[in-house]
Every structure is written in C-alpha cells, then in structure tokens.
C-alpha positions in Angstrom: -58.3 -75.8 123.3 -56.4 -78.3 125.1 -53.8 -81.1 124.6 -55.4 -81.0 121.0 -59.2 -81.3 122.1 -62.1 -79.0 122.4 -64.8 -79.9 125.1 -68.3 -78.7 124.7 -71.3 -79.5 126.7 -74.0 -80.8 125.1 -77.9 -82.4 126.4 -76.6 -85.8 125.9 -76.3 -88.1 128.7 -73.2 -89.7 127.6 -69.5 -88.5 126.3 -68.6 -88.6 122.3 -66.1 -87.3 120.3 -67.0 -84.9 116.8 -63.9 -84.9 114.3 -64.9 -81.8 112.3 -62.7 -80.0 109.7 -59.2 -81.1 111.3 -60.2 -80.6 114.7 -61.3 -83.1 117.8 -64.2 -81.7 119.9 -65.3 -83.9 123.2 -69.2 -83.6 124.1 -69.9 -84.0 127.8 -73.1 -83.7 129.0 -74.1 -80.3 130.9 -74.6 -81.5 134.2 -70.5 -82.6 134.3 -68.3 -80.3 136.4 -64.9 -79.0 135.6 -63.2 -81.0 138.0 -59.5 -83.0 137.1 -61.6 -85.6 137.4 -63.4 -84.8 134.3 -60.7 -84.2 132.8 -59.1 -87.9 133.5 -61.9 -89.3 132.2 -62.1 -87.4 129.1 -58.2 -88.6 128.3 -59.3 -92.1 129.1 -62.0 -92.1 126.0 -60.0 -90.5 124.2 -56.9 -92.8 124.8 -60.0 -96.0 124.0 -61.3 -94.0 121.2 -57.3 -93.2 119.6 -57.2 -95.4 116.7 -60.6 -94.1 115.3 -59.7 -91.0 115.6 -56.5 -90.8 114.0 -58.4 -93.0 111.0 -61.4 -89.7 111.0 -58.3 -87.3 110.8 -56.0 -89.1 108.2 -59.9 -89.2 106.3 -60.2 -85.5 106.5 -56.9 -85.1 105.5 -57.2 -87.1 102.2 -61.2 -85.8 101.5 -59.3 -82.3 101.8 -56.2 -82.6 99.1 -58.4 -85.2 96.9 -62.0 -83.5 96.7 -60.8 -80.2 95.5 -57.3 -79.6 94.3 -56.5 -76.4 93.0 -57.9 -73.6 94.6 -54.2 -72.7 95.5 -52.9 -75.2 92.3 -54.0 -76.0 89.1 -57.7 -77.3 89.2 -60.9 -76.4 90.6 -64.1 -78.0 90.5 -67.3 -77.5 89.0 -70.5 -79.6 89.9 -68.1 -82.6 91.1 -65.9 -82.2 88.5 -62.1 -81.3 87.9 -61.2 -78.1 85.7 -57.9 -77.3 84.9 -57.1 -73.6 85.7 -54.5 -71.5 83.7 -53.6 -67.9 84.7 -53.4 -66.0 81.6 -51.1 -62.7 81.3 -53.3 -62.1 78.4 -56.5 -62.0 79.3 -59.0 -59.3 81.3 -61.8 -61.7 80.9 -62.7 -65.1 82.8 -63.1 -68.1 80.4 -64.3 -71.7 80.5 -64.3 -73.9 77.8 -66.1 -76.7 80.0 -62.8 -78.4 80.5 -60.4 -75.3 80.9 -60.7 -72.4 83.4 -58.6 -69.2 81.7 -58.0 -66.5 84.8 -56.6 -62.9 84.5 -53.7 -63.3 86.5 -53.5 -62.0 90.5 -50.7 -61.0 91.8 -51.7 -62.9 95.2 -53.8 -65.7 97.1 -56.1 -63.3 98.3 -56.5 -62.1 94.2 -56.8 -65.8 93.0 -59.9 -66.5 95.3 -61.5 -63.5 94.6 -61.9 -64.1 91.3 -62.7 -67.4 91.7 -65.5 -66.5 94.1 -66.8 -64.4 90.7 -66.8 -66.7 88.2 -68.6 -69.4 90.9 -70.9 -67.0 92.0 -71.9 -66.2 88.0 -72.5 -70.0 87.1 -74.3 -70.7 90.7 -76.8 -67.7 90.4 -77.5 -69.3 86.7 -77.6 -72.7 88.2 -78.9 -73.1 91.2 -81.8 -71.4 90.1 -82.7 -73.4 87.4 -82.1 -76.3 89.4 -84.5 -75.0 92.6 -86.8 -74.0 90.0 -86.9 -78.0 88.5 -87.2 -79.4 92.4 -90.1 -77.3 92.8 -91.8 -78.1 89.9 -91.1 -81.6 90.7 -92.0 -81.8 94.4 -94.7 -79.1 94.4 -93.4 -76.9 96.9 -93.5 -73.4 96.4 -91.2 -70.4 97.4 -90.9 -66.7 97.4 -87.8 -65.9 95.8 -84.0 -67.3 95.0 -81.3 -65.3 96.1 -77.4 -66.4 96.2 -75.5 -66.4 99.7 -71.9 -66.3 100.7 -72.1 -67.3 104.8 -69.2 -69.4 105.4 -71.7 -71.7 108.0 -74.5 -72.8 106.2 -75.2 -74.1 102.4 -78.6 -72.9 102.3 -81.5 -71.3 104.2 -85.5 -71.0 104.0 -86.8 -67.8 105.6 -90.4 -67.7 107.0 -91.1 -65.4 104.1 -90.2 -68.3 101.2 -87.3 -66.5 100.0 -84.7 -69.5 99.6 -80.8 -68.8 99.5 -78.5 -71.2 98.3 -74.8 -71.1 98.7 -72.8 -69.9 95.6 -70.2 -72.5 96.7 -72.8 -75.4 96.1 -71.2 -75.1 92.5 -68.1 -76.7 93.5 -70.1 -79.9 94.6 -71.4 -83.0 93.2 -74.7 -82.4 91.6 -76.5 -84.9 94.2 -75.4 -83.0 96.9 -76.4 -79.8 95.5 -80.1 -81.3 94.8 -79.8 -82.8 98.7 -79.6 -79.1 99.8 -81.9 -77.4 97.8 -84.9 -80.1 98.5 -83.8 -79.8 102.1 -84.4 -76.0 101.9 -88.3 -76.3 100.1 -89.1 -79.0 102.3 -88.7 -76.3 105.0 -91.2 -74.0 103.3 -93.8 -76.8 104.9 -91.9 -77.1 108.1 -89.8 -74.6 109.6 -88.3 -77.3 111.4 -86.0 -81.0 111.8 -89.0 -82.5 112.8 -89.8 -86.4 111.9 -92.3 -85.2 109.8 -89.8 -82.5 108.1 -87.5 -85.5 107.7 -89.9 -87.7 106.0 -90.9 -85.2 103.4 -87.7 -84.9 102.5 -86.9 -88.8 102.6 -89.8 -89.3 100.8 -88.7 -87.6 97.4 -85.0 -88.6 98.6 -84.6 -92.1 100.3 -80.9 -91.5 100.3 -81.0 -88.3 102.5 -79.2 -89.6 105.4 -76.3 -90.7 103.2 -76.0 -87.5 101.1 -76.5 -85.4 104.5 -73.1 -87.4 105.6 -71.6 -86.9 102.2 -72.0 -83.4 102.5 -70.2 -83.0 105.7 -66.9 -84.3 103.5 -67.0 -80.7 101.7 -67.3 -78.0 104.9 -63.6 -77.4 104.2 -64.7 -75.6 100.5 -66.2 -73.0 102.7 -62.7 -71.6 103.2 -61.5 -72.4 100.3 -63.6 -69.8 98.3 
C-alpha cells in the first residue's frame, strides 16, 4: 500500500483505477517497470481521476451503513429486507416472527455474529435449495448436489462433478441477486467457463445479468459482516 493506493499489474494495455470495498487499487499493465517515473504517472491519473473517486468512496461508504444496518445494531436483513433484532436475556432459542429477530444474548461481537451466522445458515440451506431446485426446473439444467458454503471470496461455485455451493450469506441479499447467482452457477454445469457463449446462456434466461452482476458488487462488504 501506498499514499492510499494499491498497484497491481494486470494484461491490459492501459492504466485504470478499481474502488473495491473502501480501498483504491491502480491496474498498470505488466510490461510497466517500477521506475519513479511510473510512479509520477500513476499520481497524475489519479490526481485527473480525484473527483470520481472520492464520489466511488463516499458510494461505498453510504451502500455499507444503508444496505445492512444492524449486524453490530439493531437490524439485519433477510432476502433484501430489514428485521429488527432484539437480544433476549430470556431466551436459549433463536426466533423470527418474519418481522422480528429474538437472539439469546452474547456477551460479545464475536458471540453476536456467530449466532447470526446460525440462524442465516438454517434459512439459507432451506432456501437456497428450494430456490436452485426452481431454477433448474425452469432452465433445464441439471446438477449433482446442493451443499451450503461459508468462503468469504466467492458467493457460489459449480464443481466439475455438478455439486453446486451457494453462499449461506446469499440470505441477506435481495431475492434477484440471489437468483443472479445461482443461474450463474447451473449455467456453468454447460460451461466450465466466462466464455461468450457461457455469457449468453445465462443472458438468455436473464437479460438483466450485466446489471444484477454490478448490483451484486454493492454487497461484498456482507462477507465480513457474517
């Protein structure tokens, strides 16, 4: 890190700039050396490109506090939607009413998240499921087998063996997004790629892609967040 920048090299030909989960990363292309010079002309694009990225960050900022409040407060979300959370000295037992999340209460952060990682890893195994289970029947795509995942770097995966894994943290999002990910993950039991052609299955059932795809990229901070 430096001067508040990352620099990676990349095959492109020219420089851009990523804003990804608070953080400014530089692209350069390979074949540039390590030279002051490269780094005067990284703090010249940067100085050009200033105002759009201060715009990205205040974004990320907001998208951060708006899109999911409580995980340290008093609301989480479920499927795109706020739940109020209580902590209840009374209760041993996690409860949802569909509007109100009772919690045993935790004596820490680290006690708080780990039970909310439970109860979103219960409805998600239910849910996501069902849901893959509807997209298949609908696209006619097969697969193996469903199984839940917890990596903190991807929201799903198709392994050459069919067996599909969804994220259990796909049960905080918006029910578009969630449907974005799991057609992306049967379209790859037909191509084990991001090929044009694996892109136009999936457009084809999903003209929108592109736009949920970007959408998505708004909730990569829930990965930390449980």
């Amino acid at each position: 890190m430096s001067d508040g920048y990352t620099i990676q090299r990349s095959a492109r030909r020219t420089i851009s700039i990523v804003v990804k989960d608070g953080a400014v990363i530089v692209k350069v292309p390979n074949e540039y050396d390590s030279s002051p010079r490269l780094r005067q002309h990284v703090e010249d694009f940067l100085r050009r490109k200033s105002g759009w990225i201060e715009r990205k960050l205040t974004e990320t900022a907001r998208n951060r506090e708006e899109l999911l409040l409580g995980l340290g407060g008093n609301a989480v979300y479920l499927f795109g939607y706020p739940a109020e959370v209580l902590y209840d000295p009374a209760s041993r037992a996690t409860r949802f009413d569909g509007r109100t999340l009772r919690l045993p209460v935790a004596h820490d952060d680290a006690g708080k998240r780990l039970i909310l990682a439970r109860w979103y890893k219960k409805i998600a195994k239910k849910e996501l499921s069902s849901r893959l289970r509807r997209m298949a029947d609908t696209t006619g795509y097969t697969y193996a087998s469903f199984a839940l995942s917890s990596a903190k770097g991807k929201w799903g995966s198709c392994a050459d063996d069919g067996v599909i894994r969804l994220n259990y943290r796909l049960a905080a999002l918006p029910e578009r997004l969630i449907d974005y990910v799991i057609l992306h993950e049967l379209c790859h039991t037909a191509e084990m790629n991001h090929s044009e052609k694996f892109w136009k299955r999936v457009g084809y059932f999903m003209p929108d892609c592109k736009a949920r795809r970007k959408e998505l990229d708004r909730y990569r901070f829930v990965m930390e967040l449980i």
